[in-house]
C-alpha positions as a Python dict, from the first residue, in 0.01 Angstrom:
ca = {
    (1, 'X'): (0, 0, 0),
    (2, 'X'): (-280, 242, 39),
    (3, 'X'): (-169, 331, 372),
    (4, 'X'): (161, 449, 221),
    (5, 'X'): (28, 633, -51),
    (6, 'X'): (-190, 784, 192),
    (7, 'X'): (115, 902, 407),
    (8, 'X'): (320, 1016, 157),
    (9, 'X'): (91, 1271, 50),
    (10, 'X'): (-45, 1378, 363),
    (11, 'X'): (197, 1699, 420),
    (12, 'X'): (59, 1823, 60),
    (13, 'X'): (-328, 1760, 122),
    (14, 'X'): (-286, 1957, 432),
    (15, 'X'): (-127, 2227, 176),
    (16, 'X'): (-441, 2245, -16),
    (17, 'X'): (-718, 2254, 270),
    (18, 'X'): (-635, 2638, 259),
    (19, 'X'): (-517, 2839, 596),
    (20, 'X'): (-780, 3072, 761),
    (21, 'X'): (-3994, 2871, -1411),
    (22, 'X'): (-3980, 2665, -1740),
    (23, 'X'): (-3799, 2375, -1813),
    (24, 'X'): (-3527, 2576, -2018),
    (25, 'X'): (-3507, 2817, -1707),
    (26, 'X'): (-3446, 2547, -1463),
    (27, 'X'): (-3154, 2444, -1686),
    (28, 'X'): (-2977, 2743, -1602),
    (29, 'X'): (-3089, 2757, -1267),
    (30, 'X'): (-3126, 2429, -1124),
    (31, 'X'): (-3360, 2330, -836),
    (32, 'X'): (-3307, 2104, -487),
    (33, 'X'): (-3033, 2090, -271),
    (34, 'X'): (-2848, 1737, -338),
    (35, 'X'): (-2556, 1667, -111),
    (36, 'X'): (-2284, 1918, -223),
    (37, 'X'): (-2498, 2206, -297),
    (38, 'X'): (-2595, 2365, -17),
    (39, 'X'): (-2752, 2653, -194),
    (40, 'X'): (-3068, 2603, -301),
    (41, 'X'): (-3257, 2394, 5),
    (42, 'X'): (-3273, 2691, 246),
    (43, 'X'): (-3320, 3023, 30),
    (44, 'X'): (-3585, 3260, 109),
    (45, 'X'): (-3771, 3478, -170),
    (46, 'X'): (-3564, 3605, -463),
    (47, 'X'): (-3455, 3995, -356),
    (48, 'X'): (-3349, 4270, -638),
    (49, 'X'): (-3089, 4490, -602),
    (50, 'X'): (-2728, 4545, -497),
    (51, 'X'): (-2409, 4405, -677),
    (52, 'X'): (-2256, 4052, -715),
    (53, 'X'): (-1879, 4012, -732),
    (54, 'X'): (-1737, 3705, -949),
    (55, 'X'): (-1396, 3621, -909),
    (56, 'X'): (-1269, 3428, -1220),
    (57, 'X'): (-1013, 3168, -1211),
    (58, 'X'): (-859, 3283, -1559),
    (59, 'X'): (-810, 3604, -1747),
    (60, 'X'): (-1016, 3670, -2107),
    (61, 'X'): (-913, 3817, -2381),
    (62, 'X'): (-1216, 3950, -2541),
    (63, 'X'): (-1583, 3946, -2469),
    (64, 'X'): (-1716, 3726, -2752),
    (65, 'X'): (-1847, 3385, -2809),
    (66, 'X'): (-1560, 3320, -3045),
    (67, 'X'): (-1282, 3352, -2790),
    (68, 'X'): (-1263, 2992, -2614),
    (69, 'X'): (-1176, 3082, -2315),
    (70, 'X'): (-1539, 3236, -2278),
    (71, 'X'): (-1734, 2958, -2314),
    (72, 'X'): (-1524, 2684, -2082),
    (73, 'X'): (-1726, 2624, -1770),
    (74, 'X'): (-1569, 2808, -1484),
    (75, 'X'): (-1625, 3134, -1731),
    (76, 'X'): (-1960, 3053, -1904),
    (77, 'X'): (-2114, 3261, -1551),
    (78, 'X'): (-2004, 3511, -1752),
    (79, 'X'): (-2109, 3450, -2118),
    (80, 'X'): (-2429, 3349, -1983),
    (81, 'X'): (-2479, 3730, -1823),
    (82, 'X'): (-2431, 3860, -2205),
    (83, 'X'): (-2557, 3608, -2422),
    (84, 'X'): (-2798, 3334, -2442),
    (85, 'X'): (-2750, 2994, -2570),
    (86, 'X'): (-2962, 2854, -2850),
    (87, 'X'): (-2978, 2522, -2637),
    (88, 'X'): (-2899, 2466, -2286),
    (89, 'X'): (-2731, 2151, -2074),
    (90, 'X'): (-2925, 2011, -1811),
    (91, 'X'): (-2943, 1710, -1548),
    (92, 'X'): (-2850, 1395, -1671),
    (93, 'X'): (-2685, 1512, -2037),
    (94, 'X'): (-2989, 1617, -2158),
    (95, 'X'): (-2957, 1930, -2415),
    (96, 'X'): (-3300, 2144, -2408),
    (97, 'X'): (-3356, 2459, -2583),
    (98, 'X'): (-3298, 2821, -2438),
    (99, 'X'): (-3332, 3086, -2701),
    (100, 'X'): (-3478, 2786, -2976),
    (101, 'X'): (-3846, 2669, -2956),
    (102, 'X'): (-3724, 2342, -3093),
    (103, 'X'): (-3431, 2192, -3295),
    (104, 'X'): (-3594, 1876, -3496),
    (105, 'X'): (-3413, 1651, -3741),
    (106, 'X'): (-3518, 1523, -4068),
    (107, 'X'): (-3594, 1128, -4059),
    (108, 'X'): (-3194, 1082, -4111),
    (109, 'X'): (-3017, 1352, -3896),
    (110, 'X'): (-2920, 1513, -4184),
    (111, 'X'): (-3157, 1856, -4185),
    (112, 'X'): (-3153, 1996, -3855),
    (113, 'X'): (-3471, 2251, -3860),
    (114, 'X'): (-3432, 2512, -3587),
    (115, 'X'): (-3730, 2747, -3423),
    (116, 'X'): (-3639, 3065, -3226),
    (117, 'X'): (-3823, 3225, -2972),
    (118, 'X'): (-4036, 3544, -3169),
    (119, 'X'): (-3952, 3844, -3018),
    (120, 'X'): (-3603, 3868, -2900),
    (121, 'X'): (-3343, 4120, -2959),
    (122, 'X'): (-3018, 4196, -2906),
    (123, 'X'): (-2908, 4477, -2620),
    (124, 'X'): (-2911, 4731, -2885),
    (125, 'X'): (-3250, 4688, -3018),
    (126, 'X'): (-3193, 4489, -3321),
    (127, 'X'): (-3399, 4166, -3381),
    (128, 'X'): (-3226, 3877, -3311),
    (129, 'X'): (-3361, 3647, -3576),
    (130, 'X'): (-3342, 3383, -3829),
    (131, 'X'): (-3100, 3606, -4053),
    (132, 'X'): (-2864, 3671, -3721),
    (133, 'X'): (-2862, 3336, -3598),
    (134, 'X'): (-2721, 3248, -3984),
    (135, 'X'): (-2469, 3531, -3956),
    (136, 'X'): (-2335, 3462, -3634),
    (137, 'X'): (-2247, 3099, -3700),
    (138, 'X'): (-2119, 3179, -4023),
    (139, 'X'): (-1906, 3452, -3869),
    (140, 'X'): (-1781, 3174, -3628),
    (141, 'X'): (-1701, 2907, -3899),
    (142, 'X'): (-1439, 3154, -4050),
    (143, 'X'): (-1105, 3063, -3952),
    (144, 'X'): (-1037, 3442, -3948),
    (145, 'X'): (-1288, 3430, -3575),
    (146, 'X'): (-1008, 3204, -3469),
    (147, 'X'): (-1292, 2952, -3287),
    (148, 'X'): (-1247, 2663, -3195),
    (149, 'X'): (-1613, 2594, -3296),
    (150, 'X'): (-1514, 2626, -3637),
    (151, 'X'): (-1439, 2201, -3653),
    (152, 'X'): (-1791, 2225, -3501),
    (153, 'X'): (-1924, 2445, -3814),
    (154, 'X'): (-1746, 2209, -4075),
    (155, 'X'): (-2008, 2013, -4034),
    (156, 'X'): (-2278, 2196, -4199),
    (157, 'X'): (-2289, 2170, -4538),
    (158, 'X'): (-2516, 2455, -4630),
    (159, 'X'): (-2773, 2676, -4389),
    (160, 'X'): (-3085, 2839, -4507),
    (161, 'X'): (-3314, 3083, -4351),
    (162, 'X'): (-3691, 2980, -4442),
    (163, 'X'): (-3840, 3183, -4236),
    (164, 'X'): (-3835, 3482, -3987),
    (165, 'X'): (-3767, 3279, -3699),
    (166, 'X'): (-3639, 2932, -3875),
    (167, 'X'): (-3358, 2786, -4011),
    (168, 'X'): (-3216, 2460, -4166),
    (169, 'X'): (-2897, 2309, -4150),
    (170, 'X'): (-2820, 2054, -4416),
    (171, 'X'): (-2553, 1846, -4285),
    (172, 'X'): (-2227, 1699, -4439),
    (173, 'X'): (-2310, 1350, -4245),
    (174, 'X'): (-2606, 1205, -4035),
    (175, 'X'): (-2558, 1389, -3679),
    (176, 'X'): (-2825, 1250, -3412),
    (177, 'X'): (-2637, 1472, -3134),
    (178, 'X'): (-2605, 1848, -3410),
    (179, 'X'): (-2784, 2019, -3117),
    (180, 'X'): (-2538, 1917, -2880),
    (181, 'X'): (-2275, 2217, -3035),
    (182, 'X'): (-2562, 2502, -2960),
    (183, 'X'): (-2488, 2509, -2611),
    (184, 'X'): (-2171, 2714, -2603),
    (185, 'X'): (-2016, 2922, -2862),
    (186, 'X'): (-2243, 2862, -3194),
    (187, 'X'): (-2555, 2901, -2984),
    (188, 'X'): (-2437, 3230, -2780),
    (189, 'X'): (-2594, 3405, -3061),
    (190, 'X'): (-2425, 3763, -3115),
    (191, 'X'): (-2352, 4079, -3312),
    (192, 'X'): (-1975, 4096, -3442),
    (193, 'X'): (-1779, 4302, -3260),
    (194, 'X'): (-1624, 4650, -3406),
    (195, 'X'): (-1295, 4640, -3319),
    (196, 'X'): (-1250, 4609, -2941),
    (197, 'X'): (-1551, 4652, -2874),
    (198, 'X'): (-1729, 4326, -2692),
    (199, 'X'): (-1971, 4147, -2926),
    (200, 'X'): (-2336, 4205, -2817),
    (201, 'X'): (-2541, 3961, -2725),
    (202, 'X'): (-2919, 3922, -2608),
    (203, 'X'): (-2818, 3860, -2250),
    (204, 'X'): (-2980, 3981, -1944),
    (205, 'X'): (-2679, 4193, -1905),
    (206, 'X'): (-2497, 4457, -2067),
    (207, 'X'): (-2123, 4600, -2039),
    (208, 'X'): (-2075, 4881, -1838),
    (209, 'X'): (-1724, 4864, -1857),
    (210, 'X'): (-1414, 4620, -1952),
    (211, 'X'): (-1055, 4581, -1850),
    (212, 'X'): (-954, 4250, -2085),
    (213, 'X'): (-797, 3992, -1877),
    (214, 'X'): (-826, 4206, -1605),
    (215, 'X'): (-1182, 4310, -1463),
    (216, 'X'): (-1527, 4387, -1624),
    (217, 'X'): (-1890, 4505, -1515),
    (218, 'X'): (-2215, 4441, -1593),
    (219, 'X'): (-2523, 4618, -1596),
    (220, 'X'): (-2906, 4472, -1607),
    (221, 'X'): (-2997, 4520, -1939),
    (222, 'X'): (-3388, 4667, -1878),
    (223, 'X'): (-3521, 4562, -2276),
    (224, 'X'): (-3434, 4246, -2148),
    (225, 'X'): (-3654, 3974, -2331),
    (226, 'X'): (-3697, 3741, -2082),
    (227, 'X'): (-3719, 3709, -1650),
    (228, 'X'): (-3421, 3998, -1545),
    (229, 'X'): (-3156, 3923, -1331),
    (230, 'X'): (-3225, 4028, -1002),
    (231, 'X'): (-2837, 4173, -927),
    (232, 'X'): (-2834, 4563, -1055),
    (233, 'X'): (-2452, 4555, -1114),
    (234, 'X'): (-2262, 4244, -1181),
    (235, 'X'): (-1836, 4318, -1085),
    (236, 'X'): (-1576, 4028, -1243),
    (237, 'X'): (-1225, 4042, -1095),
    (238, 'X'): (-959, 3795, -1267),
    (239, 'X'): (-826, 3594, -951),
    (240, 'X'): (-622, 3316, -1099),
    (241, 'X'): (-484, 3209, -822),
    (242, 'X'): (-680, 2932, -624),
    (243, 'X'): (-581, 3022, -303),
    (244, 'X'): (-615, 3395, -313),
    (245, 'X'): (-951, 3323, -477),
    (246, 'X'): (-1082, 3134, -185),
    (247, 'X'): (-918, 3388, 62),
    (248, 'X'): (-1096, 3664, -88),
    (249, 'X'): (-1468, 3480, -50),
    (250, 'X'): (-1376, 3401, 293),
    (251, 'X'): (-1289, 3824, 325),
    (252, 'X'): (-1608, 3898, 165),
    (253, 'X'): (-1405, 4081, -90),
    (254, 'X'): (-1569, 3847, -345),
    (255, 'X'): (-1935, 3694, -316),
    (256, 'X'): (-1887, 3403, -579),
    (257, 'X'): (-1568, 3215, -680),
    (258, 'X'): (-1517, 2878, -896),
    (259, 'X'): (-1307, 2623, -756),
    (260, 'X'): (-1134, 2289, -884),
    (261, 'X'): (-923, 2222, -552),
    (262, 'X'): (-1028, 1911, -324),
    (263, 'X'): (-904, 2097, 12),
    (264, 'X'): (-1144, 2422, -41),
    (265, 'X'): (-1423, 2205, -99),
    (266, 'X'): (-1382, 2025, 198),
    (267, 'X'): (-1334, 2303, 383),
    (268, 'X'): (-1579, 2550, 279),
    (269, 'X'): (-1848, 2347, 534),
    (270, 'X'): (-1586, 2478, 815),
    (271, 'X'): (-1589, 2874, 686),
    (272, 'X'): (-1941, 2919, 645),
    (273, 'X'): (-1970, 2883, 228),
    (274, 'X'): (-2232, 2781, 16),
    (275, 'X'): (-2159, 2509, -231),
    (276, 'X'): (-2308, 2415, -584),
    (277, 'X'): (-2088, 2164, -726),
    (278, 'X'): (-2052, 1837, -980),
    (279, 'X'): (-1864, 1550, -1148),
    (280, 'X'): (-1749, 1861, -1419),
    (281, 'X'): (-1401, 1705, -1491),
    (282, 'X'): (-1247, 1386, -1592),
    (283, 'X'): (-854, 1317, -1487),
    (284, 'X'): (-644, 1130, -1719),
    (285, 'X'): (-346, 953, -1849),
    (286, 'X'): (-244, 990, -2180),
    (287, 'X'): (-57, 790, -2384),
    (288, 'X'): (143, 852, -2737),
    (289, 'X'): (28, 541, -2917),
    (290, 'X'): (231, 647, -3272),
    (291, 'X'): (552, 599, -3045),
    (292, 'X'): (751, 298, -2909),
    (293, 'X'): (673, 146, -2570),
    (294, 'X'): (319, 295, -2621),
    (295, 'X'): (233, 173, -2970),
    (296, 'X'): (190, -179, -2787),
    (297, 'X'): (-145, -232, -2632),
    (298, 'X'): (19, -450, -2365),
    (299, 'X'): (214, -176, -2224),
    (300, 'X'): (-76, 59, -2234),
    (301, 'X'): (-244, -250, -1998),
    (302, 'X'): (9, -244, -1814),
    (303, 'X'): (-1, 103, -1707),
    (304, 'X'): (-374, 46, -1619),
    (305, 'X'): (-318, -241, -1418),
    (306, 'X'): (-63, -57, -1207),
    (307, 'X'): (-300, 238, -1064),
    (308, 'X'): (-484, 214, -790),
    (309, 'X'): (-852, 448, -898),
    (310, 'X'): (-999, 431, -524),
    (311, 'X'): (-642, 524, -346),
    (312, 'X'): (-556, 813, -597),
    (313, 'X'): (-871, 943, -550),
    (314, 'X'): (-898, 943, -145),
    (315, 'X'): (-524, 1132, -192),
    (316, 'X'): (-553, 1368, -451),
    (317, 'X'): (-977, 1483, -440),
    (318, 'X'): (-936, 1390, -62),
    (319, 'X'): (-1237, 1160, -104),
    (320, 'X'): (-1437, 1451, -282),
    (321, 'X'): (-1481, 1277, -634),
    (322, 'X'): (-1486, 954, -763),
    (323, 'X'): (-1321, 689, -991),
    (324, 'X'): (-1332, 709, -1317),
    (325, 'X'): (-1396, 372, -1580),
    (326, 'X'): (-1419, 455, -1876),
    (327, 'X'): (-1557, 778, -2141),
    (328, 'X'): (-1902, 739, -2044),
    (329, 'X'): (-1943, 944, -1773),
    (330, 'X'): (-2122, 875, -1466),
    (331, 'X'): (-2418, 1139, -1533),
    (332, 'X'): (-2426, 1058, -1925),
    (333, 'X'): (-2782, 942, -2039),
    (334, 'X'): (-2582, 679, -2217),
    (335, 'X'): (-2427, 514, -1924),
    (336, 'X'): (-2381, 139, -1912),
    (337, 'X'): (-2172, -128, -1724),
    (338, 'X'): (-1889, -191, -1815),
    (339, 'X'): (-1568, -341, -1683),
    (340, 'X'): (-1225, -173, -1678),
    (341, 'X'): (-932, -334, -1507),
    (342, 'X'): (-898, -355, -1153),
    (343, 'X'): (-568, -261, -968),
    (344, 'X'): (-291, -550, -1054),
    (345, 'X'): (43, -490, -963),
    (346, 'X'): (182, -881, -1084),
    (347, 'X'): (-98, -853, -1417),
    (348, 'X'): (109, -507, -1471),
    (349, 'X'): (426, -635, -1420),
    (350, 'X'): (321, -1000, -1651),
    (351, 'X'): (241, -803, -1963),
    (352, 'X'): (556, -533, -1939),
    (353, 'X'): (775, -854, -1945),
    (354, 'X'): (549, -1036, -2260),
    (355, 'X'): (606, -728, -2428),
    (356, 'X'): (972, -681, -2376),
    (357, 'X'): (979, -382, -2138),
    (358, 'X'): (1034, -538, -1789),
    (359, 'X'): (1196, -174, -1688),
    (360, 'X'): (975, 56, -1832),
    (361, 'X'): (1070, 436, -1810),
    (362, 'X'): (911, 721, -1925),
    (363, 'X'): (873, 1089, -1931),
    (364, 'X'): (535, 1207, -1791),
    (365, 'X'): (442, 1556, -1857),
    (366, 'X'): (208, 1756, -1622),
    (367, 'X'): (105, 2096, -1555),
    (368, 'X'): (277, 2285, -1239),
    (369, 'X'): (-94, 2301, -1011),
    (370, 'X'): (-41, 2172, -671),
    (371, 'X'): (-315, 1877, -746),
    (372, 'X'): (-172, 1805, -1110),
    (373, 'X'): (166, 1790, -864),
    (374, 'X'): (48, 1568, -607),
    (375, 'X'): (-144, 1357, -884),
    (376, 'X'): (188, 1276, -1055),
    (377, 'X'): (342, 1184, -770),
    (378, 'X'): (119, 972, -622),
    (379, 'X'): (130, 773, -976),
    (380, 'X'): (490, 764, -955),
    (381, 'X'): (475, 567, -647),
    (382, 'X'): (213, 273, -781),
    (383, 'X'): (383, 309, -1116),
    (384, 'X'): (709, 214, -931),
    (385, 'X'): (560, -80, -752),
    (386, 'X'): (491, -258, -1076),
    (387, 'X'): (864, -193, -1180),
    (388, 'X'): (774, 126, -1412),
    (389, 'X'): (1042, 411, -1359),
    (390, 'X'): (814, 730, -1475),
    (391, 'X'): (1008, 1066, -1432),
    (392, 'X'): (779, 1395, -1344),
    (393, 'X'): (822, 1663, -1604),
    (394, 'X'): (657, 1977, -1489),
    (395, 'X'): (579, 2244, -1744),
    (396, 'X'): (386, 2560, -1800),
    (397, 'X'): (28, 2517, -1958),
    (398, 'X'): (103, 2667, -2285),
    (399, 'X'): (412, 2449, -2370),
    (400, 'X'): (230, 2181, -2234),
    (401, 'X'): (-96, 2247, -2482),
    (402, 'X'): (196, 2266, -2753),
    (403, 'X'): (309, 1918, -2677),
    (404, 'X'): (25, 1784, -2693),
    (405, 'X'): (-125, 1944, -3001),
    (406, 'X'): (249, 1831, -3120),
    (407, 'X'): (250, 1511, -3018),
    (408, 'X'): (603, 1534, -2884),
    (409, 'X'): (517, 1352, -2530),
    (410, 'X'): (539, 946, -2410),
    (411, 'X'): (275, 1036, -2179),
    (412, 'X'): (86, 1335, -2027),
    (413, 'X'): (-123, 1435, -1747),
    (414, 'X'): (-480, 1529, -1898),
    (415, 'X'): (-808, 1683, -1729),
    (416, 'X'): (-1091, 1740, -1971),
    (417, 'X'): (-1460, 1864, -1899),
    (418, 'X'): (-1502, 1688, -2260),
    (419, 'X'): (-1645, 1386, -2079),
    (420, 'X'): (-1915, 1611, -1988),
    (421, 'X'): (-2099, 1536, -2324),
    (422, 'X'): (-2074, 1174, -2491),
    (423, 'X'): (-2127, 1270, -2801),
    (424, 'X'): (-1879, 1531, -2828),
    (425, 'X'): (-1606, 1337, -2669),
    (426, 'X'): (-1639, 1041, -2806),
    (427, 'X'): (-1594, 1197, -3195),
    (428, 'X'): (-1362, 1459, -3078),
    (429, 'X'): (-1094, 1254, -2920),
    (430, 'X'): (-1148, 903, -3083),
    (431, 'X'): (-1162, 887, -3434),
    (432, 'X'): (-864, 883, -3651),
    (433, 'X'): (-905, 1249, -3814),
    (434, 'X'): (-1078, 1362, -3453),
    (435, 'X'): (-969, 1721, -3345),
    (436, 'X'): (-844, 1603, -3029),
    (437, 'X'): (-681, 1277, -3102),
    (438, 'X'): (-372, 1324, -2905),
    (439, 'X'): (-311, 988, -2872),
    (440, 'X'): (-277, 919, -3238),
    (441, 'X'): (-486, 608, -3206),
    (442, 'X'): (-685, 458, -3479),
    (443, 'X'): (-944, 195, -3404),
    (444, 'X'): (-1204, 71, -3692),
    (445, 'X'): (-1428, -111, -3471),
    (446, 'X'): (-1455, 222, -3224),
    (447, 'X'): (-1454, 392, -3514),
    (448, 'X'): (-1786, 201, -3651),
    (449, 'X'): (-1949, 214, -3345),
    (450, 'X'): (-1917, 593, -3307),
    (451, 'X'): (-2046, 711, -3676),
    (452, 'X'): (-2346, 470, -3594),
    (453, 'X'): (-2447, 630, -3246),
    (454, 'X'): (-2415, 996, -3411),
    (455, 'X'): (-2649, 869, -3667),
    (456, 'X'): (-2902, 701, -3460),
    (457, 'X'): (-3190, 906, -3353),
    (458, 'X'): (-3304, 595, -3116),
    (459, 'X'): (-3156, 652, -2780),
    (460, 'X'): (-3145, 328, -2714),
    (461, 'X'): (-2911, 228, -3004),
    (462, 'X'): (-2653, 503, -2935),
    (463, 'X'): (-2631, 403, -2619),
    (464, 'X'): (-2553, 56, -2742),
    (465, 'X'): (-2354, 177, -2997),
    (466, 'X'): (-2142, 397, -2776),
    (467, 'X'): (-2059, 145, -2492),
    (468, 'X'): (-1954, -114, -2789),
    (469, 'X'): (-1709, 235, -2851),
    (470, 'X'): (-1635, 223, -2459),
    (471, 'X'): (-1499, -80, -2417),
    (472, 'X'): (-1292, -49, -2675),
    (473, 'X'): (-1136, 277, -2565),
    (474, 'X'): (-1106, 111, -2226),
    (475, 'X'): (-918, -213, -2385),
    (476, 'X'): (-740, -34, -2607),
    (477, 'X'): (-598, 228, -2388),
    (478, 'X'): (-538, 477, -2584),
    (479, 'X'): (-582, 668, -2249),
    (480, 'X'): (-631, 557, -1879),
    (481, 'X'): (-884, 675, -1666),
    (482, 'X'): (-840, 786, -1346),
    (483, 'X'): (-1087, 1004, -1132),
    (484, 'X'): (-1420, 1192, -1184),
    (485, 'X'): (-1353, 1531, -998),
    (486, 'X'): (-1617, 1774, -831),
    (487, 'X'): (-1604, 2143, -924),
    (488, 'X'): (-1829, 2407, -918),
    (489, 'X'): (-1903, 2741, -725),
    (490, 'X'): (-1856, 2812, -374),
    (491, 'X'): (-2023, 3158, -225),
    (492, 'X'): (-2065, 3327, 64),
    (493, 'X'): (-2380, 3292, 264),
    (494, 'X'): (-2548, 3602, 182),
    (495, 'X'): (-2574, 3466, -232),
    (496, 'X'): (-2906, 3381, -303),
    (497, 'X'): (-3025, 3119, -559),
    (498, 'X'): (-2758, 2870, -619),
    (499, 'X'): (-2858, 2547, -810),
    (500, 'X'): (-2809, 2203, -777),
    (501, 'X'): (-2557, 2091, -1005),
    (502, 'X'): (-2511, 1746, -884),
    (503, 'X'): (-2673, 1564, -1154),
    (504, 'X'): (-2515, 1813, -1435),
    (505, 'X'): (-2264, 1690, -1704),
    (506, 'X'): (-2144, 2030, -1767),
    (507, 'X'): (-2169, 2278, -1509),
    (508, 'X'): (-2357, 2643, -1657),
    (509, 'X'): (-2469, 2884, -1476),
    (510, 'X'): (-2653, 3234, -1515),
    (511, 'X'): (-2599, 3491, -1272),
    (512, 'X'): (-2885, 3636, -1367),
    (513, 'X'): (-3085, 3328, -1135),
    (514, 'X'): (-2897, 3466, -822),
    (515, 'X'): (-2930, 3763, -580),
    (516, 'X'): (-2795, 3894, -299),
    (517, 'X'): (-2948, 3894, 47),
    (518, 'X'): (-2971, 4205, 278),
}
């Protein structure tokens, strides 16, 4: 039945392949040239000079940490040009510090002690210190910044500043992972905005000028604190479409574009791009577990049983990513093996008639992008193999974010970069009061094992504790996993300096680490 699938989506994978330095440093720049990042192997010497044009994939509202849609990965090449992170991602889910010396717990991950650099300041001169780095998170934690990060901020239960460059965060419960949520919009340390105005940051660029949702550039900030970027100017254009992002690169109308479709990355070999790409998203079924068919487990199974991983991906990512088994992704530091059903079209079809639902039918909700499309389709056709009648309702993102927040769906189509970090995901989407619990599932014995890999400072018992928490989301399925999809930056050939983000669990990059050639 591969063969079929394969066929039956071959007209719309045609669509798709579109028509004609210190450890904390490398974190941002990355180093090598793995397969799928073509940038870095063959770069001469770093030149200064000239401008770099970013197309975006998404339009902002408002330059500052607190606005989400900042500090999500495809945009982050842009809050990392105006503010620096307190701690950084690198290879392998490892979280090292950027602006922080160090960020050291107490003996129970309760008192998080954290070091700045000495010496830094914001673009306008002030000191960015112990007393700012307080402000700014207790700026964020207000639900009047309207940040998501706020959950994050709940956390603390008090934070003192004991010392020009130190504070201490005293913690509501024992967090072995606390640093983990310095990496994006509590650790872009910044000034509050005044009214419209973009918040100011440390960053080794400043605004010149801003057109929200629209455009904005950058200038090199020269009181930089650390190594400046080697761009003078640095132009953003909001290109939101896919394809007439990838046309414009190909123009030269745009030096540097982010891309989540399967057919540009396989082409981009063909038009002469530069690639820097990795496993930055996770593709997903979710289920409604507080709702008949789906509040049975054995239904849930049954759904699992009836999808072919390998064929879906060689359709959809077009061979490009890889399958998906379970919340532990493949680049997570706390990876371990573990089973998750293999395709089983009778095993599907035995459990939907032991739970009474021999003709199962359902609504599946999904976003209108051409891969989200193809995606649903393709699970239509193994779904309706195994006797499951699942009808494709496409909607716009934002009333498909409200259904979900809702609850008011059987089942939905979800893609997360959550998966990115383990610790995150694991108590943001499965634990009964978790911020992201679509599902609505509860689970003591995930539950258990969670709270005791947060507290564990011993890598070596999270991981434990988190693949006991694994296989339960995987035999519980609260959620079925599907594909681990490549994403990243393509660029023309005359960018300088892209990393190798093949071993990265979230995908951040500073534009201040490339250049363009002459």
């Amino acid at each position: 039945m591969k063969r079929h699938y394969l066929l039956a989506s071959a007209a719309l994978a045609a669509a798709l392949t579109l028509t004609a330095c210190s450890a904390s440093d490398d974190a941002l720049s990355g180093t090598g040239g793995a397969a799928g990042n073509t940038g870095a192997a063959a770069d001469a010497p770093a030149v200064d000079g000239g401008t770099l044009k970013i197309g975006l994939d998404r339009p902002f509202a408002k330059l500052d940490p607190a606005d989400g849609t900042l500090i999500q990965m495809p945009m982050m090449v842009l809050a990392n040009a105006l503010y620096d992170p307190l701690m950084v991602n690198g290879d392998n889910g490892a979280v090292q510090p950027y602006l922080a010396k160090s960020f050291t717990p107490d003996a129970d991950a309760t008192v998080w002690t954290l070091d700045l650099r000495e010496g830094v300041t914001f673009s306008d001169g002030k000191p960015l210190d112990a007393q700012a780095v307080a402000d700014h998170v207790a700026r964020l934690a207000k639900p009047e910044s309207k940040c998501a990060c706020a959950l994050d901020a709940a956390a603390i239960a008090t934070t003192a500043v004991t010392g020009p460059t130190t504070v201490a965060f005293t913690l509501k419960a024992p967090d072995a992972a606390f640093p983990n949520l310095f990496t994006r919009s509590l650790g872009y340390v910044s000034e509050a905005p005044s009214g419209d105005s973009p918040a100011v940051g440390s960053g080794p660029y400043t605004v010149e000028s801003v057109q929200p949702g629209v455009s904005v550039t950058l200038a090199r900030n020269p009181a930089y604190w650390g190594t400046k970027g080697h761009a003078d100017k640095l132009v953003y254009r909001v290109l939101s479409d896919a394809d007439s992002r990838y046309q414009s690169l190909r123009s030269g109308d745009t030096d540097l574009i982010w891309t989540e479709t399967p057919g540009q990355l396989k082409q981009a070999a063909a038009d002469g791009l530069r690639t820097a790409t990795g496993p930055g998203s996770t593709s997903t079924v979710v289920f409604n577990t507080k709702a008949a068919p789906f509040d049975d487990v054995r239904v849930r199974r049954a759904v699992q049983y009836a999808i072919d991983r390998e064929a879906l991906e060689k359709v959809v990512f077009l061979g490009q990513g890889a399958v998906s088994d379970g919340p532990i992704g493949s680049r997570s530091p706390y990876r371990t093996a573990g089973a998750y059903p293999a395709h089983d079209t009778a095993r599907a079809r035995a459990l939907l008639a032991e739970a009474g639902h021999p003709d199962l039918a359902f609504d599946y909700l999904v976003d209108s992008r051409p891969e989200a499309q193809q995606r649903a389709t393709v699970l239509q056709q193994m779904l309706g193999e195994a006797g499951i009648r699942m009808t494709i309702k496409p909607m716009d993102n934002a009333s498909l974010g409200t259904a979900m927040l809702q609850r008011k769906f059987q089942v939905l189509d979800f893609i997360t970069s959550m998966f990115g970090d383990t610790d995150t995901a694991l108590g943001s989407l499965y634990l009964p009061n978790s911020p992201y619990n679509f599902m609505g599932w509860t689970d003591p014995e995930a539950a258990k094992a969670i709270a005791e890999g947060r507290a564990s400072t011993d890598p070596a018992k999270r991981s434990a504790a988190y693949g006991q928490a694994a296989r339960r989301v995987v035999d519980e399925a609260p959620m079925a996993f599907l594909t681990e999809n490549t994403v990243g930056f393509l660029s023309t050939a005359k960018v300088g300096g892209l990393p190798d983000l093949s071993k990265r669990t979230v995908l951040n990059v500073s534009p201040a680490t490339l250049w363009v050639k002459r």
